[in-house]
C-alpha positions in Angstrom: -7.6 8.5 -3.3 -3.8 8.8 -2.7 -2.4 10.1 -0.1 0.8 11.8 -0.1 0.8 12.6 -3.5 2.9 15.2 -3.6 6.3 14.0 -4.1 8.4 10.5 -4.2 6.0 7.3 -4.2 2.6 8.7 -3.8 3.7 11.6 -7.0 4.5 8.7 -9.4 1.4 6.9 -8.0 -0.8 9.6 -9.1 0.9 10.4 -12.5 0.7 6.6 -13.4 -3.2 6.4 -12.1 -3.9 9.0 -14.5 -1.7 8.0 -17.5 -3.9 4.6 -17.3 -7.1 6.4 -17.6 -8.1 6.5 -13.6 -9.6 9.3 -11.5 -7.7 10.1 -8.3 -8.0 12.5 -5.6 -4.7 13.5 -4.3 -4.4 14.3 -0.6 -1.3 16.9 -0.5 -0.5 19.3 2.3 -0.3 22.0 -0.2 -2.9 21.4 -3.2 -1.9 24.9 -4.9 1.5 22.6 -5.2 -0.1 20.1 -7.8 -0.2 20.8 -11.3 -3.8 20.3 -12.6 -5.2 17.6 -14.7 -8.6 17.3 -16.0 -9.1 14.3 -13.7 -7.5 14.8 -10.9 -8.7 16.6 -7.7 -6.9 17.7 -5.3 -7.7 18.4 -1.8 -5.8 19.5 1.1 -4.6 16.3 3.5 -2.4 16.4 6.5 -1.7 13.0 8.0 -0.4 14.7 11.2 -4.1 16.2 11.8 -6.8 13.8 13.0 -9.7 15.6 11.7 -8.1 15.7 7.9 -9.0 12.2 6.7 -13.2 12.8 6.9 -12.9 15.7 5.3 -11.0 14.4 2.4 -12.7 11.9 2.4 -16.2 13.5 2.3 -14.9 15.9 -0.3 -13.7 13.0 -2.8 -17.4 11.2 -2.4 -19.4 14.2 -2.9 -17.7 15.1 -6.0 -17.5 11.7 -7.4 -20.4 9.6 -5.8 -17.7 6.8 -5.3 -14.6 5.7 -4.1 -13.1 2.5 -5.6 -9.5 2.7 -3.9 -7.4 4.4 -1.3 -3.9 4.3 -1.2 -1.6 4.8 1.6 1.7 6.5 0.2 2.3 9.5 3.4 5.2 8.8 5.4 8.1 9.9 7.2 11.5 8.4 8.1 13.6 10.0 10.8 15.9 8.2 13.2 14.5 6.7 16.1 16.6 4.7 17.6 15.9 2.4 20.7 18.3 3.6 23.0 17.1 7.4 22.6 15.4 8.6 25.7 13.5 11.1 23.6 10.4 10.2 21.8 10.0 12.4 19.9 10.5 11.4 16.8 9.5 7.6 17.1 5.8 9.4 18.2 5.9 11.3 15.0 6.7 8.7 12.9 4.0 6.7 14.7 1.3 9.1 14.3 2.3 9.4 10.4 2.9 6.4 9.0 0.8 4.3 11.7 -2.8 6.5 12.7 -2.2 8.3 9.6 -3.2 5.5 7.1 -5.5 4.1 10.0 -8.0 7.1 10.2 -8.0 7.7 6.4 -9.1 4.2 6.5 -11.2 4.3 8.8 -12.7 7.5 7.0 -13.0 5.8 3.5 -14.1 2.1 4.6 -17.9 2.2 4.6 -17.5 4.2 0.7 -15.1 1.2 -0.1 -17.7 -1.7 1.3 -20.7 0.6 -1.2 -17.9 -0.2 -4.2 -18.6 -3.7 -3.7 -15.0 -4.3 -4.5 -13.3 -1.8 -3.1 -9.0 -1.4 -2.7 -6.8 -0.4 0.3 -2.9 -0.4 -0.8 -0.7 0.4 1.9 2.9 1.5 1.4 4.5 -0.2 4.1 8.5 -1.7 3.0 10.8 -4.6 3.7 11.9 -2.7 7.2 8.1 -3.9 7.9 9.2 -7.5 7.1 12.8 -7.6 9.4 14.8 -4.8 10.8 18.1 -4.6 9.0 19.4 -1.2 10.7 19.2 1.0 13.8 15.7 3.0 13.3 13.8 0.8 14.7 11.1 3.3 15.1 11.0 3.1 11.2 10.6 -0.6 11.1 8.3 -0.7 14.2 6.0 1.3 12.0 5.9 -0.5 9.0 5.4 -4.1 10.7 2.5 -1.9 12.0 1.5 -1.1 8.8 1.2 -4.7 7.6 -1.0 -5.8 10.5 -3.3 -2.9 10.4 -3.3 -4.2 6.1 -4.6 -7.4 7.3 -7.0 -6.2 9.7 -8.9 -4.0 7.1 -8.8 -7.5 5.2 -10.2 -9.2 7.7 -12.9 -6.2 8.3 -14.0 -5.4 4.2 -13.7 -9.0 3.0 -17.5 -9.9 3.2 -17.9 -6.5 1.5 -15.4 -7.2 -1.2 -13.0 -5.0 0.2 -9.1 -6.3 -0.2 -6.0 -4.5 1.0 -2.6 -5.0 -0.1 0.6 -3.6 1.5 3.2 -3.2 -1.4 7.2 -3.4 0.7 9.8 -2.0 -1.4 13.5 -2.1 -0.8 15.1 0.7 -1.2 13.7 3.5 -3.6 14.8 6.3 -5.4 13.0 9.2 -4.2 14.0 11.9 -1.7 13.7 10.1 1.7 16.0 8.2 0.6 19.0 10.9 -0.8 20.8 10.7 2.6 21.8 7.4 1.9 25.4 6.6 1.0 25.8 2.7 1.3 23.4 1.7 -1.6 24.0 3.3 -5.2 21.7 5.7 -6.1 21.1 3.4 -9.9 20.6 -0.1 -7.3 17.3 1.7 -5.8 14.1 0.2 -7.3 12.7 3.3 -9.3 10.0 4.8 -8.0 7.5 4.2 -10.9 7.8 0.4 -11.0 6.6 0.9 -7.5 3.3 2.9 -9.4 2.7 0.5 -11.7 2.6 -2.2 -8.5 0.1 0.0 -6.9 -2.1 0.4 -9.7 -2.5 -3.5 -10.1 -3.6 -3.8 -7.2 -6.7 -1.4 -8.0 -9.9 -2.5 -9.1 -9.4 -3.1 -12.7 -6.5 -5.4 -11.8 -5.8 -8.4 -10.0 -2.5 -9.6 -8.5 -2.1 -13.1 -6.7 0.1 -11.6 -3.4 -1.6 -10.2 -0.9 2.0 -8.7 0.2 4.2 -7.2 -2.8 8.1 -7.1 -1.6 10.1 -5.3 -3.9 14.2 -6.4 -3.4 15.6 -2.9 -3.5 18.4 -3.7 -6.0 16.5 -4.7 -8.9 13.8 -3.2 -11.2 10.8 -4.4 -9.6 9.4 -6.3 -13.1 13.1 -8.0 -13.5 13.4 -9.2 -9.2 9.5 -10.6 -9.9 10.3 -13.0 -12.7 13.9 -13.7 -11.9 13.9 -13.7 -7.9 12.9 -16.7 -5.6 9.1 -16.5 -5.2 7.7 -17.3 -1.6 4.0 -18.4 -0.1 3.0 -19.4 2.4 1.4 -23.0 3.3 -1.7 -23.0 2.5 -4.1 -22.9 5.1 -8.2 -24.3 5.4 -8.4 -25.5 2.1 -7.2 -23.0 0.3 -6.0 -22.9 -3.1 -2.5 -23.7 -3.8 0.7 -21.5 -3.9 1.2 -21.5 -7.6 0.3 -18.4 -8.9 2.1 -16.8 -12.0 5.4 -14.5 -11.8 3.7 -11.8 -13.4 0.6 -9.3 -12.7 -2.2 -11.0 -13.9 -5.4 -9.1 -15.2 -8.1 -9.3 -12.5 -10.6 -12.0 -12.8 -13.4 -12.1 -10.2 -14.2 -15.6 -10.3 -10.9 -16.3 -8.9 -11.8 -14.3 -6.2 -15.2 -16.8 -4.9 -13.1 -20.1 -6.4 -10.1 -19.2 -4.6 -11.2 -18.2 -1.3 -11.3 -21.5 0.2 -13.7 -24.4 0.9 -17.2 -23.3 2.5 -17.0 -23.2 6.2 -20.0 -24.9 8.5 -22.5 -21.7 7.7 -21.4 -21.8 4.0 -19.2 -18.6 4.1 -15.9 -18.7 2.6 -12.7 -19.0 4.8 -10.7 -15.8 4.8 -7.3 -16.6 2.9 -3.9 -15.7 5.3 -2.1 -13.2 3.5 0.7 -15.2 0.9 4.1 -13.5 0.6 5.4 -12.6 -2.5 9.4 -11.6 -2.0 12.6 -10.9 -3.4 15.9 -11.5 -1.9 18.4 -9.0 -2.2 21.4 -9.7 -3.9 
């Protein structure tokens, strides 16, 4: 499932899920809007609206019996600054970008425990990981969106369930055509971001549990040629040398890697390692 699939991110999400072979159910505003595709359903989703989510949601595992991934690509960006005395636009942006991608959760999570190794991947940004301008209400959402990524990690894991939150720079796609002081060719391109997304769905395996892309280079070139971060390993866990490239998924990994056996024999939960690029 992807959610704002109609245009920028989420678009070149879906058109990359189904040039590698996957099925997806896109969750657009306006499904007469989406061109069709043999496997692709689409299904009418309005983040704004609380009662959308179960019903895409129910739609997408009736027709399919399953659901193997979700991924969080709606979202907004208009200024909210801290000094403005209206709210309303920092209560928009929180309802999409923040309850949005928490109630589709919410809606998909017991489908995504029956996977047994089911995928969140939340489109969150580096404005989630420091605030380097004024719209704070854009930055207060994505640091939102990275906790509420390690709280469905924290909630699926003895289910299998893993979520990811993938924090791109700047990217070329309409939100970002008012911008001026960043070259339209320095933007990350919106379907390295895709391919990101899809390795972090079930048939792949990446090492980060945070993806940030530096927004002036090709996502692929920043990975192998930028500084790579982790953080200290914590309860045993394994350590912080994991490859500079996307890896294909290996499930033993997953039960080796978690960390020694606690006192009842479960696995620690792994804190989330950070995978970043600077900027130049």
């Amino acid at each position: 499932m992807v959610s704002g699939a109609s245009r920028g991110i989420g678009r070149k999400v879906v058109d990359d899920l189904l040039d590698a072979g996957f099925i997806v159910s896109a969750g657009v505003r306006d499904p007469a809007a989406m061109p069709a595709h043999d496997r692709l359903f689409v299904h009418r989703y309005d983040a704004a609206d609380a009662g959308s989510p179960k019903v895409w949601v129910a739609a997408t595992v009736e027709k399919f019996a399953r659901l193997d991934a979700l991924v969080n690509a709606a979202g907004i960006n208009p200024k909210a600054l801290l000094m403005d005395e209206d709210e309303t636009a920092l209560d928009r942006t929180w309802a999409i970008n923040v309850k949005g991608p928490m109630r589709l959760i919410r809606a998909a999570l017991p489908a995504l425990r029956a996977a047994g190794a089911g995928r969140v991947v939340n489109i969150a940004s580096l404005s989630g990981k420091r605030v380097a301008n004024d719209n704070v209400g854009y930055a207060m959402s994505k640091f939102a969106l990275l906790a509420l990524t390690q709280a469905v990690r924290r909630q699926g894991w003895d289910d299998g369930v893993r979520a990811t939150a993938v924090c791109p720079g700047f990217v070329a796609t309409d939100m970002t055509a008012h911008v001026t002081n960043v070259p339209r060719a320095a933007m990350t391109d919106a379907a390295d971001v895709a391919v990101l997304v899809r390795s972090c769905c079930p048939t792949m395996r990446r090492w980060g549990r945070f993806w940030s892309i530096g927004g002036l280079n090709p996502c692929f070139d920043m990975l192998r040629r930028r500084t790579i971060r982790h953080s200290k390993a914590r309860r045993g866990l394994r350590p912080s040398t994991p490859p500079r490239d996307i890896v294909p998924w290996n499930p033993s990994l997953e039960e080796s890697g978690s960390g020694a056996a606690g006192p009842s024999g479960s696995r620690a939960k792994p804190s989330p390692e950070v995978i970043m690029g600077e900027d130049a």
